[in-house]
N, C-alpha and C positions, 0 to 999 in steps of 0.2 A: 113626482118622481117618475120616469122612462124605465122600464124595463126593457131588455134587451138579450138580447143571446148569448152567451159568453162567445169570442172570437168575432161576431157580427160587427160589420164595418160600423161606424157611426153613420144617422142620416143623412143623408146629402151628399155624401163624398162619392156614390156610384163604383163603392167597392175599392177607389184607389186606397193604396197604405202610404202613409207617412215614413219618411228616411229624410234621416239628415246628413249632410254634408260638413266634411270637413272647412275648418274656417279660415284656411289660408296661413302662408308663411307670415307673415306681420300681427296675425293676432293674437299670441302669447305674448307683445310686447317687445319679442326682439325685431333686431332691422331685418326687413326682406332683402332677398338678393338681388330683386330689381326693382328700386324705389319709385320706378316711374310708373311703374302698372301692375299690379297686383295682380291681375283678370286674369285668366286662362280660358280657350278655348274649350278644354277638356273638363267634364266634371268632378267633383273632386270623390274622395273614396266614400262609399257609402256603410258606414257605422253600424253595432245595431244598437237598439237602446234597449231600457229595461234594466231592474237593478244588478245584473253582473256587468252589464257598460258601465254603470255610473261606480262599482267600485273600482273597476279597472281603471279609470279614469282617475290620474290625477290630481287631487282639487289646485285650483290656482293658489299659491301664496296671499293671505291680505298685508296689507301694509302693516306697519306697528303702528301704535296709536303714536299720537305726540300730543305737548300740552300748549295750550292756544289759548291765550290773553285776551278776553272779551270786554270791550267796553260798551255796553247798550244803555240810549240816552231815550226818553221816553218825556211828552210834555202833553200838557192838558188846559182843560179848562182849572180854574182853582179851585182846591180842598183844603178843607183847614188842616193846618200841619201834625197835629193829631192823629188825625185819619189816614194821612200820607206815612206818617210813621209807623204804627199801629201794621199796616197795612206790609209794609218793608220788611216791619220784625219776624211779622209772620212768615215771608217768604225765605227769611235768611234761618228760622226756625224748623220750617219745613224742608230745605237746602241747604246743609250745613256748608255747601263746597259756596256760596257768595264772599267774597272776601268783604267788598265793602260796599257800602251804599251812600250816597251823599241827597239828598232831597230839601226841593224848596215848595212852596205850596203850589206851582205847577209846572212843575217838572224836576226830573231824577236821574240819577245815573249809578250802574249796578257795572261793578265791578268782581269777574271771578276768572278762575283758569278753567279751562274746558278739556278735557280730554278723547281726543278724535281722530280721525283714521286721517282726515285731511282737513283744509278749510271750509270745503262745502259743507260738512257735515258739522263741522263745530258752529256755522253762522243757522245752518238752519236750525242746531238745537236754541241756539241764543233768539232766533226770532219768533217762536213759539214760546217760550218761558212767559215772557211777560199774558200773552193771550189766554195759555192754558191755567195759568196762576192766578188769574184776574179776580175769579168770584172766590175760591177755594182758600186764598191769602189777602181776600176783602181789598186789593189795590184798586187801584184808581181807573177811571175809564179813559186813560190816557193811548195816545197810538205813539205806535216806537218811532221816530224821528233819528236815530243814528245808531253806528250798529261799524265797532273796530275791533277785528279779530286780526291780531299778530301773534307769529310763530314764539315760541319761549328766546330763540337767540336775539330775536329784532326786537324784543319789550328789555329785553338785560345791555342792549346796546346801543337803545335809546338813553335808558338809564344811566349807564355810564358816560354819556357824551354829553347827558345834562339836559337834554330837548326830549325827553318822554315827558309819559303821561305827568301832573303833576303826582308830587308825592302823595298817596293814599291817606286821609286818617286813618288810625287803628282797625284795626277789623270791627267791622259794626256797621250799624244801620248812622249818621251822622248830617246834619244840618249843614249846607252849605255855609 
């Protein structure tokens, strides 16, 4: 650990202080007034920081969550279906939110709804499940090979048109 002087610059900076600048007309997300260059000649207004800027300041809106239909297909070398099962229970045990599971002795497919602020986020929680689950729900040393995350309107409107996913077994861990 550095000791230091209360007020004393950090090393290296040769006494300069840190200010930040404003971020431009476009980066709240609405349209700028001139879409073709952002730039200004001029600097922008210098802030100050520290916690009465940060409450004055504020916070951006996040998004609402919405719910995202995840199908993550995962295949391997072969386990006896036992162990592949065994293995499933546990996870849909430990994760009450899996809808359904359908597995054959080398490979599977994990069916749930996700809740998440956008796609990004709902597919990287679905790409980590299987890895972080692995030892913990005794699954298989298989790598995830597919990976379908649709919004709640585009899996109800599949459905209805007859070309979605096939229909689910019952909620459960199930045998191809």
């Amino acid at each position: 650990m550095r000791r230091v002087r209360p007020g004393a610059p950090p090393r290296g900076t040769g006494g300069r202080a840190l200010t930040s600048v404003g971020a431009g007309s476009g980066f709240d997300g609405s349209p700028s007034a001139d879409r073709t260059d952002d730039r200004t000649d001029e600097p922008g207004p210098v802030t100050e920081t520290g916690p009465a800027a940060v409450r004055a300041e504020r916070a951006p809106e996040r998004a609402p969550s919405r719910l995202w239909h995840v199908t993550l297909s995962v295949s391997g070398v072969e386990i006896p279906l036992g162990e592949v099962r065994r293995g499933l229970e546990q996870l849909a045990h430990d994760h009450p939110f899996l809808l359904t599971s359908r597995y054959a002795n080398d490979h599977a497919e994990i069916r749930y709804w996700e809740e998440a602020r956008d796609l990004h986020d709902a597919a990287a929680v679905a790409l980590r499940l299987w890895g972080e689950h692995r030892s913990t729900a005794g699954l298989p040393p298989w790598e995830i090979v597919g990976l379908e995350v649709i919004d709640r309107e585009t899996y109800h409107q599949r459905v209805a048109e007859g070309y979605g996913p096939p229909p689910a077994a019952p909620v459960g861990v199930h045998p191809y």
